[in-house]
C-alpha positions in Angstrom: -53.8 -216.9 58.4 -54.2 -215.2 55.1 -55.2 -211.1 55.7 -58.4 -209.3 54.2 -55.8 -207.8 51.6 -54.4 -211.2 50.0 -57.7 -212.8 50.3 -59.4 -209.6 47.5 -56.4 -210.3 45.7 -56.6 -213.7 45.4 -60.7 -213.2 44.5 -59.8 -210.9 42.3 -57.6 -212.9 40.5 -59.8 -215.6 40.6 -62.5 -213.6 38.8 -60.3 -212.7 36.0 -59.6 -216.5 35.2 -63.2 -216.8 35.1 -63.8 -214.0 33.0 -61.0 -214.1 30.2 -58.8 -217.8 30.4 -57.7 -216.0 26.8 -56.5 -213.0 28.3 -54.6 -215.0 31.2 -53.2 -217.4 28.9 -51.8 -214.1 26.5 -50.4 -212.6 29.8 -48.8 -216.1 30.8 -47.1 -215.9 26.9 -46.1 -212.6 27.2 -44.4 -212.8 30.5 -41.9 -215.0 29.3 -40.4 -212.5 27.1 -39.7 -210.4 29.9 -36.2 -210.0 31.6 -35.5 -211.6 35.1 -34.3 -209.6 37.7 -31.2 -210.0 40.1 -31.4 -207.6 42.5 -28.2 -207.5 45.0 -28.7 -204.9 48.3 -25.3 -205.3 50.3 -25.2 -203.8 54.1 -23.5 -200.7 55.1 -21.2 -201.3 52.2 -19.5 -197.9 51.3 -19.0 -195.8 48.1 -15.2 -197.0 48.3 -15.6 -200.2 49.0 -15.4 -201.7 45.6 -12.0 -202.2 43.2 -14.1 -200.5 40.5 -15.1 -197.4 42.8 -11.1 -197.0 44.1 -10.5 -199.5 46.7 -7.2 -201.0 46.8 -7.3 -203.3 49.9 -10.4 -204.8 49.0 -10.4 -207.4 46.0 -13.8 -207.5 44.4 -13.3 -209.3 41.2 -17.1 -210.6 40.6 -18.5 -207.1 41.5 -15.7 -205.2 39.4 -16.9 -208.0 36.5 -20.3 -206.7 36.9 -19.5 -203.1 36.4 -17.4 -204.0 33.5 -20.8 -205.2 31.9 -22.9 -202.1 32.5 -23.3 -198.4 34.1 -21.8 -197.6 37.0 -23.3 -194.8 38.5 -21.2 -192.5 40.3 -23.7 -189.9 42.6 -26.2 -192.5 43.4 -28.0 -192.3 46.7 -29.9 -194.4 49.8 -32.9 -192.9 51.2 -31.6 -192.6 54.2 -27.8 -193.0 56.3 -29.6 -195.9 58.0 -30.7 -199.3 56.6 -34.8 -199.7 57.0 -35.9 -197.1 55.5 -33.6 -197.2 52.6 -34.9 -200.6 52.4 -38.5 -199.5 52.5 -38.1 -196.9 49.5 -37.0 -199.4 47.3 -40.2 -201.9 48.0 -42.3 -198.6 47.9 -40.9 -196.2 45.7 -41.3 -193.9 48.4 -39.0 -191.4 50.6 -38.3 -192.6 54.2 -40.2 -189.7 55.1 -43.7 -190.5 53.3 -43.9 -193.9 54.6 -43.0 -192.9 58.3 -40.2 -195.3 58.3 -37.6 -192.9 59.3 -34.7 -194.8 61.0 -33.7 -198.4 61.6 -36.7 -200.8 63.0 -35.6 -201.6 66.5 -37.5 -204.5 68.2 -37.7 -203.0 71.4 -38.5 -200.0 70.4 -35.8 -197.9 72.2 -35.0 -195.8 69.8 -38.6 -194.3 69.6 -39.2 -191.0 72.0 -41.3 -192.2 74.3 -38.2 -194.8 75.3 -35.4 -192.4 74.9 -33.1 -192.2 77.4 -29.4 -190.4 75.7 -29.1 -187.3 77.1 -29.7 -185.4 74.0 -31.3 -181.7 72.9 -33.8 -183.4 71.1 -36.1 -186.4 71.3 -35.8 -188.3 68.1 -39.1 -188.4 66.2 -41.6 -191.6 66.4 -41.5 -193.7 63.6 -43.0 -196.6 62.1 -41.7 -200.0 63.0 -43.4 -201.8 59.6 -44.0 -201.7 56.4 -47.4 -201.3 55.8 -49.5 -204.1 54.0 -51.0 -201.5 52.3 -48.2 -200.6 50.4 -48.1 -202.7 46.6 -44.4 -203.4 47.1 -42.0 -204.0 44.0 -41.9 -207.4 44.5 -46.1 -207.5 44.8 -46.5 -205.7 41.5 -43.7 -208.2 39.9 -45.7 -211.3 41.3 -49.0 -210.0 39.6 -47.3 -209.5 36.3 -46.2 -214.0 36.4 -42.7 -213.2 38.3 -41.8 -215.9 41.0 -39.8 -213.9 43.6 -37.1 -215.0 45.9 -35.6 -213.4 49.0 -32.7 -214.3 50.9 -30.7 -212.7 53.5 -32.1 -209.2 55.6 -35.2 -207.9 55.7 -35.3 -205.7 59.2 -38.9 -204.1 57.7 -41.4 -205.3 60.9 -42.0 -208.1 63.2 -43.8 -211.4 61.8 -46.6 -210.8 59.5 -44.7 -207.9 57.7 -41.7 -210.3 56.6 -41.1 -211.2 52.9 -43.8 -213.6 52.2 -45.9 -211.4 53.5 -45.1 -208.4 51.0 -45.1 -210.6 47.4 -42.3 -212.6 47.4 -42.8 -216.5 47.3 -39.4 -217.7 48.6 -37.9 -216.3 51.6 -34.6 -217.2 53.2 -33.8 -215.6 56.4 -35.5 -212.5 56.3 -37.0 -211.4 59.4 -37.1 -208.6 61.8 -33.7 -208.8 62.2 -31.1 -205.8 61.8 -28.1 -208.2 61.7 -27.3 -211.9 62.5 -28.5 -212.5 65.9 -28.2 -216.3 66.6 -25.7 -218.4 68.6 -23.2 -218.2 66.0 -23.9 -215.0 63.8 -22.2 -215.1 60.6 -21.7 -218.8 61.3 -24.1 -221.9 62.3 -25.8 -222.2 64.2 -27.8 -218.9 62.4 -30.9 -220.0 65.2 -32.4 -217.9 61.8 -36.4 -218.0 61.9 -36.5 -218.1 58.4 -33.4 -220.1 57.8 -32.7 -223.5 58.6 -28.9 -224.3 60.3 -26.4 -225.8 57.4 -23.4 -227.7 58.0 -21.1 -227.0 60.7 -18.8 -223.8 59.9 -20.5 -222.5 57.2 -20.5 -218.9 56.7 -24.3 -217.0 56.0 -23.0 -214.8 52.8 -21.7 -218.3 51.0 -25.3 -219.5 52.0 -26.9 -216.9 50.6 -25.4 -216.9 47.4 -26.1 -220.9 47.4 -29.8 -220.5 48.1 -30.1 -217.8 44.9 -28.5 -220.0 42.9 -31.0 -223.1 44.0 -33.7 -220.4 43.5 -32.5 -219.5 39.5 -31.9 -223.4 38.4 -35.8 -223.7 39.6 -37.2 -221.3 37.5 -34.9 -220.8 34.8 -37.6 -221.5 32.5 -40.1 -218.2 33.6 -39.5 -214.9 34.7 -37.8 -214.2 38.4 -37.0 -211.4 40.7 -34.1 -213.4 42.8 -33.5 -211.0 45.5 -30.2 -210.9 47.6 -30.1 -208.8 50.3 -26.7 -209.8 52.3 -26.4 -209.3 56.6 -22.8 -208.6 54.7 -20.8 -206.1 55.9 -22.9 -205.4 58.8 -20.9 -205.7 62.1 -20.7 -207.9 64.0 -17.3 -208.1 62.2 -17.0 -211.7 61.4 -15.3 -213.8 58.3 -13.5 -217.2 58.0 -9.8 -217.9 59.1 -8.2 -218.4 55.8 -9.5 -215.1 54.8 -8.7 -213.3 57.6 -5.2 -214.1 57.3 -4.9 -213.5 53.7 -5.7 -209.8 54.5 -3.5 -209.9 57.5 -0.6 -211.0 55.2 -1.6 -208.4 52.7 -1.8 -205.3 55.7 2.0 -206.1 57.0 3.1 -205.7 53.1 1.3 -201.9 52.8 3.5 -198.9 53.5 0.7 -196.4 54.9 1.4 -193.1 54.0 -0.4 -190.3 55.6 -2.5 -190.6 59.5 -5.0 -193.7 59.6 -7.4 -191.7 62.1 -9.1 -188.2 61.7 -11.9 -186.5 63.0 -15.3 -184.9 61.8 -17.5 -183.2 64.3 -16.0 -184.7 67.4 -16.4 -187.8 66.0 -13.3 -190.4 65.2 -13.3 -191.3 61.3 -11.2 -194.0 59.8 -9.2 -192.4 56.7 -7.7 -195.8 55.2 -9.0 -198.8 54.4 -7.1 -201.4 56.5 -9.0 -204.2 58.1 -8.4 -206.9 57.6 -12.0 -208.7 58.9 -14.1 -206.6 57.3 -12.1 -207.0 53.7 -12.4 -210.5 53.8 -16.2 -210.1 54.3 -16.2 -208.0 51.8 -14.4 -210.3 49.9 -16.9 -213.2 51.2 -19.7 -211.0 49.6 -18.2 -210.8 46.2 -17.5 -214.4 46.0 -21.1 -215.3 46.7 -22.1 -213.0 43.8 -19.5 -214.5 41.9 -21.3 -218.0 42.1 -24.7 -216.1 41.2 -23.6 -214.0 37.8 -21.8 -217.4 36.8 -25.1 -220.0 37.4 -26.9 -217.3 35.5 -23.8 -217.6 32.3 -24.1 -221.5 32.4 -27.9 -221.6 32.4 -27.7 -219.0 29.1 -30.0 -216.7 31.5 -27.1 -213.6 31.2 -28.4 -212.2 28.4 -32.2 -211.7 29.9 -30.9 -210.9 33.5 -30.7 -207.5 34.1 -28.3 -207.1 37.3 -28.6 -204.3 40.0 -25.9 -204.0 42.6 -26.9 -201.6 45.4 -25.9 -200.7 49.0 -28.1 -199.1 52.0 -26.1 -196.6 53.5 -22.8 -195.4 53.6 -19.6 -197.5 55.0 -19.4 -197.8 59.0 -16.2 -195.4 59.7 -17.2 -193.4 62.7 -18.1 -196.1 65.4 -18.5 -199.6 65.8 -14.8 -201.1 65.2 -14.2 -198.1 62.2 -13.8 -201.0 60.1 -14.0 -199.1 56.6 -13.0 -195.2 55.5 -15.0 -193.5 52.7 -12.6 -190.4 51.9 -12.9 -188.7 49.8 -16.6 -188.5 50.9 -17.0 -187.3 54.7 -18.5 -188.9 57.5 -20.2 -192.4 57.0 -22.9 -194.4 58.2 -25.7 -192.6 60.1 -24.6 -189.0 58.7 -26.5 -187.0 56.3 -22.6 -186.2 54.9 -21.6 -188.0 51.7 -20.6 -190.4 53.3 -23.1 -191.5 54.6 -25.9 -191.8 51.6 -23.2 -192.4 48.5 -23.9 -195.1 47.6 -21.8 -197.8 44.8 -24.3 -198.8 42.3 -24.7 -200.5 39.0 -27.0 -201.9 36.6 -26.1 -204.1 33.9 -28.8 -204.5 31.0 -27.9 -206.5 28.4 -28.4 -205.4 25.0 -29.3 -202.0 26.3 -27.0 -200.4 28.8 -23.5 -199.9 27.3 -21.1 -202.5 28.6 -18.2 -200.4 30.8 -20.2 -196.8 30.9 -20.5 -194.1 33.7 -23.6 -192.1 34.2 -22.8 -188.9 36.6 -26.7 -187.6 37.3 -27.6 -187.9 40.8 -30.2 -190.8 41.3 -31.4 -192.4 44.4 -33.3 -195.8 45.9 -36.6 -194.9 44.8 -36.0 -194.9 41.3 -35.3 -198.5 41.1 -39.3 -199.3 41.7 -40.4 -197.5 38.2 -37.6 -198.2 36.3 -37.8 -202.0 36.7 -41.6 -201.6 35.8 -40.1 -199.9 32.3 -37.8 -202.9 32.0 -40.2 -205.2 31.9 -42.8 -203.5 30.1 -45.2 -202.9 32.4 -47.4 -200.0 33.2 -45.9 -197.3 35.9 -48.3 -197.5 39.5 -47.6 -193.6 40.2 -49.6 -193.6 43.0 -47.4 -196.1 44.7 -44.0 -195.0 43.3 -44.5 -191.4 43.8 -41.0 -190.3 44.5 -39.1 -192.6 42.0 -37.9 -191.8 38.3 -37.5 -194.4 35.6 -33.8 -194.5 35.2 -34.4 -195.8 32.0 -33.3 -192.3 29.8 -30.0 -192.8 31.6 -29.4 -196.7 31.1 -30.3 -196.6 27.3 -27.1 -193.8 27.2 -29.4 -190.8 26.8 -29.6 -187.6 29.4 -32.4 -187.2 32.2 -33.2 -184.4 34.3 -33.6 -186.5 37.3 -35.0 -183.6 39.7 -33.9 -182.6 43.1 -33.2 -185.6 45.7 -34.3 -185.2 49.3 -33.4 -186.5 52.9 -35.3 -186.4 56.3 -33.4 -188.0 59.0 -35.2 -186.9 62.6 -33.3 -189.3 64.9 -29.9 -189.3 66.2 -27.8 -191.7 64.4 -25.4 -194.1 66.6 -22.5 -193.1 64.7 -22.3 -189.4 65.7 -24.8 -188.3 63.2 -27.3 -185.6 63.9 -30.9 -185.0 63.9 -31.6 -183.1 60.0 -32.5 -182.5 56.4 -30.7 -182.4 53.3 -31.1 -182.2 49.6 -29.2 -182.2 46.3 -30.1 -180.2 43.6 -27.8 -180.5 41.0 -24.4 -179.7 41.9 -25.6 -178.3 45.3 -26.2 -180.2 48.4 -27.6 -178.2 51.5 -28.1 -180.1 54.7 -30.2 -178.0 58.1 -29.2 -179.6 61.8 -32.9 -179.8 63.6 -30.7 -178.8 67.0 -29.8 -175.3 66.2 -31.4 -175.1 62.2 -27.7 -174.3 61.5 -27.4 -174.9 57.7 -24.9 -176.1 55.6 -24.0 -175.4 51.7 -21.7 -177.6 49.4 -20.8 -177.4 45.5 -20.2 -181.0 45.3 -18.7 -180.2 41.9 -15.6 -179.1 43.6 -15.6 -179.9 47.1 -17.1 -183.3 47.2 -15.6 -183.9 50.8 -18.0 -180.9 51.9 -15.2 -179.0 53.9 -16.3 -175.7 52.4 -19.8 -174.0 53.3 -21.0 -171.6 51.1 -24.1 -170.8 53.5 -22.8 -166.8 53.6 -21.5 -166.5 50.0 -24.2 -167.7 48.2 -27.0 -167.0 50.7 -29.6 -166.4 48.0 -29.2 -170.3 46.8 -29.2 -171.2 50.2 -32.4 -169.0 51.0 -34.2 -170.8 48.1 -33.2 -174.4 49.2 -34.4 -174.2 52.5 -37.8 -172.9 51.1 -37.7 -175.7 48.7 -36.9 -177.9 51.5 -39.7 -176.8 53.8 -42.1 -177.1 51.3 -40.8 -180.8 50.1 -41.2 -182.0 54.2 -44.6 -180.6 54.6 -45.6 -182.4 51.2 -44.4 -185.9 52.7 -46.2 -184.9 56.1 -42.5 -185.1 58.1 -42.6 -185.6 61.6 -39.7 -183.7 63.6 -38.1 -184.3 66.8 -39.2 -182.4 69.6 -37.3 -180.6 72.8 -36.2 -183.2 75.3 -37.3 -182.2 78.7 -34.9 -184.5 80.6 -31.6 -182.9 78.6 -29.1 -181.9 80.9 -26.2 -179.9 79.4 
């Protein structure tokens, strides 16, 4: 059943077609001279994980291809060490914090206070488990300006009525409330996907994926898109095919390792190379899949209007879980407000615009993508809706931007060792507070970008200013903080 909101849209729109066919039919010409969008979100893929960001046990050839067209950007940033919210501030444009959707949406709910039950200092602040209808997503305000939109792979942003179709795209293909594969056969059919129908016998989700974007771009070559791919990929559970599997087995046993494989960060055990040999052939998996997508786009003549963005949603998985990636130089990983945990590797290729091969070094982050495709396309910024994002378009047309501060509020305990707390980046600085003891935490990034040195007591005046800039940034987004936990037992 339709809700109030789509039913005034679709009366509103219907009035307009009433009141000015000219105007419509102007709009309808103009919109083909717009560019199409690619949008491709990867899972917990980390800031290493890539040949073109340093890897050399993972082969990435369609990805590396991709950066060779456009700007890597080499301090870009999630929301959030955890996947939903990142998620979120791309659709809204707004910090993880401002929408409520702090940490990942769990369908039972356990992870929310009044369910707690790790013995911790802290309860873990509520959260919201949607994201609200309310919100004029990215892919609404495309829709509204004659973009079809497709989605395919995870959403994990509410239960049913929230899902894809529900927030302005037309298409969806396996998005649901869903964290991770959950069927019978997980990476491989049967999916038992709500969303997504069973294929053949043996066939692996991320080659699916790639299959069903494609489908999706040969339908409507001929009018504007946002295509959408948001892989499951590299999410555990650590799954790939046979033949790829052994290739990276064959390619471990011919690697001398120098230096230890295992380390340690806050009591927690961190991988420190990048050996496995699963989770490089799903990595591998992933960049074949986008492979099939940038070439379908080259053999339909669509590259040159096709702007490409290649995103991941946290940092790499290297402190629980199987371990199955290391992000060093950056410290930590997945569900730590560390480097590496929000670093993200990220690209945009615009053509005729962005310089083919370039590097931008200014510290961006997730919510910036919302205004800056708007400026792409060449429609009017919704600042009310985008209210944390930045046009990144200064920076893609090769000119400098002074981006502003970035922010983090991460009130939960993450399952990979991470700790309820705050952070921000201001230029070369980053400054991170722990919510258990309000012990804080200063890096210059500049020359310690593995964050082993706190300046907290050498330069206490910077760190005296970014905490007040901090407190005043969570009371302007209305943060909710963890409270004691009565039931903690040390």
């Amino acid at each position: 059943m339709p809700n109030r909101r789509d039913f005034l849209k679709k009366s509103l729109l219907g009035a307009a077609g009433l009141a000015a066919p000219g105007w419509l039919k102007s709009a309808e010409a103009q919109s083909k001279d717009r560019p199409n969008f690619l949008f491709i979100l990867v899972d917990d893929l980390g800031w290493k994980d890539l040949g073109c960001f340093g890897s050399s046990f993972y082969e990435t050839p369609n990805v590396d291809r991709l950066r060779a067209g456009g700007m890597k950007f080499t301090d870009a940033y999630a929301a959030c060490p955890v996947c939903s919210p990142t998620r979120a501030s791309i659709m809204t444009g707004k910090y993880p914090a401002r929408t409520g959707i702090t940490t990942y949406i769990s369908v039972r709910g356990h992870n929310q206070p009044e369910r707690w039950r790790r013995n911790t200092k802290l309860l873990p602040a509520p959260y919201k488990d949607r994201m609200a209808l309310d919100e004029t997503t990215l892919a609404e305000a495309l829709h509204g300006a004659g973009y079809s939109t497709f989605f395919a792979g995870k959403w994990h942003l509410g239960p049913e009525g929230y899902w894809p179709t529900d927030q302005g795209f037309d298409v969806n293909k396996g998005g649901c409330h869903w964290g991770a594969p959950m069927g019978k056969g997980r990476y491989f059919v049967p999916y038992q996907n709500p969303t997504l129908e069973d294929g053949p016998q043996g066939e692996y989700l991320p080659e699916r994926l790639g299959r069903e974007t494609v489908n999706f771009i040969k339908q409507h070559k001929d009018e504007p898109f946002l295509a959408y791919l948001s892989f499951y990929d590299v999410h555990i559970p650590l799954m790939t095919t046979d033949k790829l599997r052994e290739k990276y087995e064959e390619k471990r046993e011919s690697i001398e390792v120098e230096g230890p494989i295992w380390g340690t960060v806050k009591g927690s055990k961190v991988r420190l190379k990048q050996l496995h040999t699963v989770y490089a052939g799903m990595v591998e998996a992933m960049d074949r899949a986008v492979g099939r997508v940038l070439d379908t786009l080259d053999e339909l003549n669509l590259d040159k209007n096709t702007v490409v963005i290649f995103m991941s949603d946290n940092g790499g998985l290297s402190t629980s879980e199987g371990h199955p990636t290391a992000n060093v130089p950056l410290k930590a990983g997945k569900g730590w407000l560390y480097e590496g945990g929000i670093r993200e590797p990220m690209m945009i290729r615009w053509p005729g615009v962005t310089k083919p091969g370039s590097t931008c070094h200014t510290p961006v982050i997730s919510t910036d993508f919302y205004p800056t495709m708007l400026e792409m396309a060449g429609l009017p910024q919704k600042p009310n809706q985008h209210v944390d994002g930045k046009s990144l378009v200064p920076l893609l047309r090769g000119k400098s931007m002074d981006r502003g501060p970035l922010f983090w509020h991460f009130p939960h305990y993450g399952n990979q060792g991470g700790l309820p707390g705050a952070a921000m980046r201001d230029g070369k600085w980053k400054f991170i507070r722990r919510y258990e003891d309000n012990s804080l935490e200063l890096y210059n990034l500049e020359k310690d970008l593995g964050e082993e040195n706190n300046l907290v007591k050498q330069e206490a005046e910077r760190a005296r200013r970014m905490n007040r800039r901090l407190d005043d940034w969570l009371e302007s987004v209305d943060a909710r903080f963890p409270a004691p936990n009565p039931n903690y037992r040390e």
